[in-house]
N, C-alpha and C positions, 0 to 999 in steps of 0.2 A: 215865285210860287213855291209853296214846301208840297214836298213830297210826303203824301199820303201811306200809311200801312198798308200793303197787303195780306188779306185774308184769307186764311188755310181752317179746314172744319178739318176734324179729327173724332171719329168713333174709336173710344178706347176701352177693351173688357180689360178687367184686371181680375187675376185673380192672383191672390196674396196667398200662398201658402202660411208664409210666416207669423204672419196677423191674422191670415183667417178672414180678409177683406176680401168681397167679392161683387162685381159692381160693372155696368157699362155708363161711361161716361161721354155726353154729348161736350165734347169743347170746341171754343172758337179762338184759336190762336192770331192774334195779329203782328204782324213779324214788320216794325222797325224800318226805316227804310237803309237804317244801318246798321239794322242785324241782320247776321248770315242763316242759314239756314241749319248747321251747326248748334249757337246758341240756341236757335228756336226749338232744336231738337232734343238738349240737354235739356228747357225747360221745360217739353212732355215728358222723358226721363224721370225727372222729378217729380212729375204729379204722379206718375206711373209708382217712383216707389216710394212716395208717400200718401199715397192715394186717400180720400175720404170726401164725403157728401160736403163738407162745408172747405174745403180747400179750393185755392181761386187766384188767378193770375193775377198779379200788380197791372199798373199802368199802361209799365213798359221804361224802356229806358231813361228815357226824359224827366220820369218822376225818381226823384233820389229821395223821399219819403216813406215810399213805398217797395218792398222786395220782388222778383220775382213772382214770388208764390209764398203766400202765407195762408193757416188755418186759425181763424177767426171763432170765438164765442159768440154766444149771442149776446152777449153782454160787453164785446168788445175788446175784450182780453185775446191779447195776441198770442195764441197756443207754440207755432211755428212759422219760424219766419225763414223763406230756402231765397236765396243767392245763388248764381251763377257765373264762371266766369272768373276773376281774378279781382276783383274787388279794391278799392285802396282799404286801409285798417280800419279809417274812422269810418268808415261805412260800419262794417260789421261792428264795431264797437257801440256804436248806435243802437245797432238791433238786438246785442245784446242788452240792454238798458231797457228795450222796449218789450221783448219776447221771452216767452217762459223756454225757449229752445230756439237755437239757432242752426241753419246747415248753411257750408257751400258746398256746390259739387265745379267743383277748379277742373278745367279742361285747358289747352293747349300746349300739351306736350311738354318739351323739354323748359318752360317756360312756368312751369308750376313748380318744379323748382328753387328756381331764381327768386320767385314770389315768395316760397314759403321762406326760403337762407331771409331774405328782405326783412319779412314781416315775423319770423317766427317771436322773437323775443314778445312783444305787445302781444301778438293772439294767443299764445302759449298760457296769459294771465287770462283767460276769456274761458272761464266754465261752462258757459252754456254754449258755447261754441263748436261745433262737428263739422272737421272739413275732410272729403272726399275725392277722391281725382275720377273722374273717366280718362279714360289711358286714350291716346291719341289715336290710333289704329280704332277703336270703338269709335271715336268722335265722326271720324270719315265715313263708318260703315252707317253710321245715324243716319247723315245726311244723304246718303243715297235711297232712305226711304219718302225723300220730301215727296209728297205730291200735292193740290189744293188741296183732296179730298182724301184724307186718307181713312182705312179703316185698321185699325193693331189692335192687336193681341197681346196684353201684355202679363207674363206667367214669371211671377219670382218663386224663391226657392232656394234656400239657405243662405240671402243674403243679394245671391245672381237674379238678376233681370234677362230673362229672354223677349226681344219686344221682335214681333212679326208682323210685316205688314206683306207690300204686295211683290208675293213671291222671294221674299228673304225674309231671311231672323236673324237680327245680331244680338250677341250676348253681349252683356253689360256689368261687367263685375267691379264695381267701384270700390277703390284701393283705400284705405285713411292715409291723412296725412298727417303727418306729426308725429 
């Protein structure tokens, strides 16, 4: 019998200093029976600071098609395509092909890395390509705001992510790689 997703609601206000984007956003995250609570956390992270009305979860893991999170035209032009995680290259090379902008935000520590020494040479030729790290010590403090229901607050500002949920805020200041 396959194990089914578990589903987490999330109320999310953003407000964008940067962009000037300001917005509460009803999301229904469904988390993987082999995603940790980590990735699922980096992936609201991500919607967080790129937030916009037409921005919108992929799949989910299972579908290699499809990103994380892409913003979508309505004519179907892929504006941005965000990844998560540690990616193999063809992956992202793919979505460079397919999207007018590409991000990942690479998290797990000393292991990003290893990743980038690996794959620098090929993504380094990838112009549409923006990779990011969340620093490990953030990665932890993410995950300690799981809960089904959450409600965050999320306030950027020069760049930093302040995301608050219940009873903590962790800051979130995403490093470039490369």
């Amino acid at each position: 019998m396959a194990l089914s997703a578990t589903i987490f609601k999330a109320t999310l206000n953003v407000s964008d200093m940067d962009r000037h984007y300001y917005a509460e956003h009803a999301l229904t995250l469904a988390r993987h029976p082999s995603e940790t609570d980590l990735r699922m956390m980096v992936r609201l992270v991500a919607f967080a600071l790129y937030a916009d009305e037409r921005l919108e979860f992929g799949r989910g893991l299972s579908t290699e098609d499809e990103p994380a999170l892409w913003l979508r035209d309505y004519d179907g032009t892929v504006r941005l395509w965000i990844e998560v995680g540690l990616p193999d290259e063809r992956i992202l090379r793919k979505a460079c092909s397919r999207a007018e902008r590409v991000i990942l935000l690479a998290y797990g520590g000393r292991a990003v890395g290893v990743w980038w020494d690996k794959n620098r040479a090929a993504l380094s030729r990838l112009p549409k390509l923006e990779i990011v790290e969340i620093p490990q010590e953030t990665g932890e403090a993410l995950a300690g705001l799981v809960t089904r229901s959450m409600q965050l607050q999320a306030t950027l500002q020069d760049g930093v992510l302040w995301l608050a949920g219940e009873g903590a805020t962790v800051e979130v200041a995403p490093r470039a790689v490369g």
